[in-house]
ZAMARGU-4260 file (C-alpha; in steps of 0.2 Angstrom, whole numbers, plus 5000, padded with zeros to 4 digits):
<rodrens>
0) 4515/6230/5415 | 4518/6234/5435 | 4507/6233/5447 | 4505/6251/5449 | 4496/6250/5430
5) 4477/6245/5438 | 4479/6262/5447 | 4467/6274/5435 | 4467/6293/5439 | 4477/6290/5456
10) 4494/6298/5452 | 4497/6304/5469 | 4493/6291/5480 | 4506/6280/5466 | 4517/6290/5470
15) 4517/6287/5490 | 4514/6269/5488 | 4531/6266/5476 | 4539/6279/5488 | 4533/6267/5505
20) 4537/6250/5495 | 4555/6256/5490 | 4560/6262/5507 | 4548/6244/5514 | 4562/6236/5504
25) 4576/6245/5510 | 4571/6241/5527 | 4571/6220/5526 | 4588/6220/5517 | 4593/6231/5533
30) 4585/6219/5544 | 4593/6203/5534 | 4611/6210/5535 | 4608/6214/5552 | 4608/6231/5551
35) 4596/6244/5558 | 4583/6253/5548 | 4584/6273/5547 | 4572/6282/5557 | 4562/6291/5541
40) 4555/6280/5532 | 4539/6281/5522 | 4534/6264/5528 | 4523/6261/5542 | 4514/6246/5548
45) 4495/6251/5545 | 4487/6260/5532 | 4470/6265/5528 | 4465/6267/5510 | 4450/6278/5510
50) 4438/6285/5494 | 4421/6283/5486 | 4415/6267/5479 | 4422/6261/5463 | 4440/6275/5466
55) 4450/6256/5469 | 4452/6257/5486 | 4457/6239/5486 | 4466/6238/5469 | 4478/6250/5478
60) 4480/6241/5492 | 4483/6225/5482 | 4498/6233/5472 | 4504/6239/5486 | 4504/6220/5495
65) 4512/6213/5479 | 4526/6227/5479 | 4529/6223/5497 | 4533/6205/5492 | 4540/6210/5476
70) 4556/6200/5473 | 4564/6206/5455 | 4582/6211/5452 | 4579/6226/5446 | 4576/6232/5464
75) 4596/6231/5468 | 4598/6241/5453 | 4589/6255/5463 | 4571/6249/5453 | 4555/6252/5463
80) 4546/6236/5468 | 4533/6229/5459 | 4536/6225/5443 | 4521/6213/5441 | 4531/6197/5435
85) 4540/6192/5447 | 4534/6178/5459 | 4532/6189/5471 | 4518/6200/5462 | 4511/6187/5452
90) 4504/6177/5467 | 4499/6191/5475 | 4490/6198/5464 | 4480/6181/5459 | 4477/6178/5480
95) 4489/6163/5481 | 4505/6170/5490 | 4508/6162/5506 | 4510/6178/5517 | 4497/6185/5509
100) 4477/6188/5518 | 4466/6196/5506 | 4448/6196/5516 | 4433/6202/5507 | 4416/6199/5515
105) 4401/6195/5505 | 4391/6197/5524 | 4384/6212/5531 | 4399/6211/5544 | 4414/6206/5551
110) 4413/6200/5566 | 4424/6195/5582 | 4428/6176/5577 | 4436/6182/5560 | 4444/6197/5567
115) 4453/6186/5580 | 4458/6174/5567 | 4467/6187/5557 | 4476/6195/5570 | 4484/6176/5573
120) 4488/6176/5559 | 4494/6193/5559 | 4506/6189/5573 | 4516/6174/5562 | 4532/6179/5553
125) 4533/6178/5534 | 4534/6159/5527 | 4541/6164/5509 | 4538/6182/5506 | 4545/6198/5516
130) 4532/6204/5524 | 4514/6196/5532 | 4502/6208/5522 | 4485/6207/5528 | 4473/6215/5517
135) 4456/6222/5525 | 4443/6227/5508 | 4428/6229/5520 | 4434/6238/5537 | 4420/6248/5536
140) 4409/6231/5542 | 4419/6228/5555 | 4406/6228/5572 | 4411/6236/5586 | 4417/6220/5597
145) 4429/6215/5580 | 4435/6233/5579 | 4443/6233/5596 | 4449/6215/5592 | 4458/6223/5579
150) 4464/6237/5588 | 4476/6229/5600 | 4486/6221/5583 | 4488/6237/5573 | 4493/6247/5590
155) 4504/6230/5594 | 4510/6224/5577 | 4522/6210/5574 | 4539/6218/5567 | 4537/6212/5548
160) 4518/6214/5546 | 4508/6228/5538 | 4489/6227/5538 | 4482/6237/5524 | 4463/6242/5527
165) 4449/6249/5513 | 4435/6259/5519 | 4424/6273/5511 | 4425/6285/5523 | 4438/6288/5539
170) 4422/6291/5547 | 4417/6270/5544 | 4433/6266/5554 | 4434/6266/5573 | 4443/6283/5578
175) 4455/6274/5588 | 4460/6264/5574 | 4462/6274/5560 | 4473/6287/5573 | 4486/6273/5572
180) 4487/6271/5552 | 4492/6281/5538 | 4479/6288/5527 | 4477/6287/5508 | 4459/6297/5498
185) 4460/6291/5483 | 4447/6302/5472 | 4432/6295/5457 | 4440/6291/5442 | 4438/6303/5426
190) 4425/6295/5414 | 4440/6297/5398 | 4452/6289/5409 | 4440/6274/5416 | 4437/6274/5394
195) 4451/6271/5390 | 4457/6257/5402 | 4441/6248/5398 | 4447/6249/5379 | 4466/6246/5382
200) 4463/6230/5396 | 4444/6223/5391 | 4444/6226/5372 | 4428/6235/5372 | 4421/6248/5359
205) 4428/6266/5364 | 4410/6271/5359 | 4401/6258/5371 | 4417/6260/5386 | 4412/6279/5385
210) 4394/6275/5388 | 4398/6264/5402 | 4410/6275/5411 | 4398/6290/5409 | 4385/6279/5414
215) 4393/6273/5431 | 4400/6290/5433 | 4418/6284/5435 | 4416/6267/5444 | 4428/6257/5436
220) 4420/6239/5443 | 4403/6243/5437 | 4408/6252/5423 | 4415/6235/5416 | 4401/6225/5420
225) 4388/6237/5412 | 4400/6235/5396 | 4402/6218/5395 | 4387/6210/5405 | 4368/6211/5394
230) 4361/6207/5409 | 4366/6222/5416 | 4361/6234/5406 | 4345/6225/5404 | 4342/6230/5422
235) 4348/6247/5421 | 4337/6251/5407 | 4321/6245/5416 | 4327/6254/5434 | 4328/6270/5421
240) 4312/6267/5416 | 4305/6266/5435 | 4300/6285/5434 | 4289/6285/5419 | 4279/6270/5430
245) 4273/6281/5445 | 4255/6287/5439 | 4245/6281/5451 | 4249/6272/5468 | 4245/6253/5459
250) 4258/6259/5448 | 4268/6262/5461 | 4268/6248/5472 | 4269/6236/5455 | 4287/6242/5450
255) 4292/6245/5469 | 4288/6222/5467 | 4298/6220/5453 | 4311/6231/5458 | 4314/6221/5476
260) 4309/6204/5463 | 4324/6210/5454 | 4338/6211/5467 | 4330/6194/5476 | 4334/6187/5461
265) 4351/6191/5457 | 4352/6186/5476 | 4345/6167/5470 | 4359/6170/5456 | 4372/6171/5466
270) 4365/6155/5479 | 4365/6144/5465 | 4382/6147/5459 | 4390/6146/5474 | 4380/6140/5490
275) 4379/6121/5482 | 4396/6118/5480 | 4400/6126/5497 | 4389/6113/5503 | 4394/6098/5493
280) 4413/6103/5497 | 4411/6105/5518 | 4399/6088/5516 | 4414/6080/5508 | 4429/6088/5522
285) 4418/6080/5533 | 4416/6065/5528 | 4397/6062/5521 | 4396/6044/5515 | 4390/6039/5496
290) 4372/6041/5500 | 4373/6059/5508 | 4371/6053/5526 | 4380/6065/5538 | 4393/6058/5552
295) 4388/6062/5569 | 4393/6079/5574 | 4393/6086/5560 | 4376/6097/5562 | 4382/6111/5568
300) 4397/6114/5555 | 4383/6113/5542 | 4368/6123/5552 | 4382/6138/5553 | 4386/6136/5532
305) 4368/6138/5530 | 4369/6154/5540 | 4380/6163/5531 | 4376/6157/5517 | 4357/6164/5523
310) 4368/6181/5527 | 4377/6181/5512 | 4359/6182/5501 | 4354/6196/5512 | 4368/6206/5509
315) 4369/6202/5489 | 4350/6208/5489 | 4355/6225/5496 | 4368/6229/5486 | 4358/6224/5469
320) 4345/6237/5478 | 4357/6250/5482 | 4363/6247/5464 | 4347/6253/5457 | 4346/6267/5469
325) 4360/6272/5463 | 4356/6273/5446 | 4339/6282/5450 | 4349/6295/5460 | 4362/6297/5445
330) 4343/6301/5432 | 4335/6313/5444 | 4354/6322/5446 | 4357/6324/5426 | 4336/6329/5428
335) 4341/6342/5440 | 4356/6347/5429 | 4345/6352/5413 | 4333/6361/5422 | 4345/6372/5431
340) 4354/6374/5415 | 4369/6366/5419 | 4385/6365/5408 | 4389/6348/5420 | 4390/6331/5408
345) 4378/6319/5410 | 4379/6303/5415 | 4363/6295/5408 | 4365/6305/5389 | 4360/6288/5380
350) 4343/6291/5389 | 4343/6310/5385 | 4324/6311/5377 | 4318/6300/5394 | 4324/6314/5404
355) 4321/6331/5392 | 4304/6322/5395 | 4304/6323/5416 | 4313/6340/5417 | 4301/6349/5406
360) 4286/6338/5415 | 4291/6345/5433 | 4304/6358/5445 | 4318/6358/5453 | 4311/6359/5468
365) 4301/6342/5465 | 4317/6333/5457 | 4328/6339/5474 | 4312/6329/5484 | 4313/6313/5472
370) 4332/6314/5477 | 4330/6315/5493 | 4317/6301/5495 | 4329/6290/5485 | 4341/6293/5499
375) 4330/6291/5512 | 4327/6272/5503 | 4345/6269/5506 | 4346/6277/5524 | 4329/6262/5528
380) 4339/6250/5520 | 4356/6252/5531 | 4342/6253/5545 | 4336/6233/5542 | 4317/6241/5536
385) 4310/6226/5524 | 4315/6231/5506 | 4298/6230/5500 | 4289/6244/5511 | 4305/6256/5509
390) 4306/6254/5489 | 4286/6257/5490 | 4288/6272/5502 | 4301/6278/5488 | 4291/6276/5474
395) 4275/6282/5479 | 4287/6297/5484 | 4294/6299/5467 | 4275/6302/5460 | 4272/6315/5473
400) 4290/6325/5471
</rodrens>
């Protein structure tokens, strides 16, 4: 199994990646023997991997870091890196290689501090591997002061490291970054092919890995988690069932509560698996004593964990909100479908009876408002506006249409 196998429905972009990593290669045996690379190459110093959520933006920019630091034979037989057992891809692909910086942010952004400490890092040659790879999942929350932090490294790079960066949208990416990188679109998914690596790598039912990948509408991360996690179909059965609670404005603002309840409490979910041991493990590197009591000094260290950590719960809230949205987005679209006729699949077909019920109920024109006000939720979301009144302004929408 190579490393190019996690690649689902992305042939092309395979196909530019082996061709960079092959001639990436080529150009560090050049470089060892002393001799100078030739001037076309496929390989460059920055890329930009760029597609909609759930397409695996940063799975393909994780093959391609272990390819770079592939180190099988096969490759002086005229093989194409990554074959996904050496060393090499091994620890790459399970975050441990040395030359390796994967940085996924589970904060609303990324700001100048970390920025600067990549970019050191950037500027060191490779300890073990061949290349200083530093990979970027969320360079779409980069603010403005760590974008042109990390403009001055990709324009200035050091010779053997390539920074690889994931975003949704070129539009995410400061224009005077992503003019000095190559760009890669990698496009959704099909349903049948996010199937069938659910049932070939997870084991799962083709029946229920169908239904998950139609559900999720070719996002391979969610799709996975919906077909293995009960929770989470749980919570996508009652979001599906927000628009049959809409009667009256009581109605309203109750499920808008247990909606925003919801996400606050996957947001407490995720603070009690991780921030304790956060906070036990800095006490301990700074050097609590038995009892618990803190050294002198010390405040501050711990006064910025709780921040982040404070950050970090703010963030997970609006993605379990955005989640939901989605979903509600993805009803009212296969809604819109069967009232316009539509040959289009529908994603939500295990629910086919909940929404024959709303198409017949209302109009086109009233389902394009719901959608709208459902983006509108997202749009106050992105804008800081408290969860609970946007969610309420949505659903109290939804009853109007």
């Amino acid at each position: 199994m190579t490393v190019w196998d996690d690649l689902v429905g992305q042939a092309r972009v395979q196909e530019q990646l082996a061709g960079a990593a092959k001639d990436a290669d080529a150009q560090v045996t050049l470089q060892t023997s002393g001799e100078s690379a030739p001037d076309a190459s496929k390989m460059t110093h920055a890329w930009l991997f760029t597609g909609p959520p759930g397409s695996g933006r940063s799975t393909a920019a994780r093959a391609f870091a272990a390819a770079l630091q592939c180190v099988s034979p096969d490759r002086a037989l005229g093989g194409i890196p990554g074959c996904g057992f050496c060393d090499g891809c091994h620890t790459t692909l399970i975050g441990t290689h040395a030359d390796v910086e994967i940085v996924r942010t589970d904060m609303l952004s990324i700001g100048v501090k970390e920025t600067r400490d990549l970019v050191r890092r950037a500027q060191l040659s490779p300890a073990v591997g061949r290349w200083q790879v530093i990979v970027l999942e969320d360079a779409d929350r980069l603010t403005e002061g760590a974008g042109n932090v990390l403009l001055k490294a990709v324009e200035e790079p050091a010779p053997r490291t390539v920074w690889l960066l994931c975003a949704p949208s070129l539009e995410d990416v400061l224009p005077t970054i992503r003019s000095r990188c190559r760009h890669l679109t990698l496009s959704t998914p099909s349903v049948a092919a996010v199937a069938d690596v659910l049932v070939r790598r997870d084991g799962i039912d083709p029946e229920a890995a169908m239904t998950a990948a139609r559900a999720t509408q070719g996002h391979i991360g969610r799709a996975r988690r919906l077909a293995t996690d009960e929770r989470a179909r749980r919570r996508r059965a009652a979001v599906l069932r927000l628009p049959f609670r809409t009667d009256d404005i009581g109605a309203c603002l109750k499920a808008a509560q247990e909606l925003v309840d919801a996400a606050a409490e996957d947001a407490k979910q995720v603070a009690e698996d991780v921030d304790g041991k956060e906070t036990e493990d800095l006490k301990a590197a700074l050097g609590a004593s038995t009892g618990g009591r803190m050294p002198r000094g010390t405040a501050g260290a711990m006064k910025e964990l709780a921040d982040r950590q404070k950050r970090r719960s703010t963030r997970t809230q609006r993605d379990s909100l955005d989640l939901a949205l989605t979903d509600l987005t993805g009803f009212y679209r296969d809604v819109l479908a069967l009232q316009l006729g539509s040959s289009v699949a529908l994603a939500n077909e295990d629910v086919r009876d909940s929404l024959d019920r709303i198409a017949r109920d209302s109009t086109p024109e009233r389902t394009l408002r719901r959608i709208e006000s459902i983006i509108a939720c997202r749009e106050a979301l992105d804008r800081n506006v408290a969860p609970l009144l946007a969610v309420e302004a949505m659903a109290v929408s939804l009853r109007t249409g």
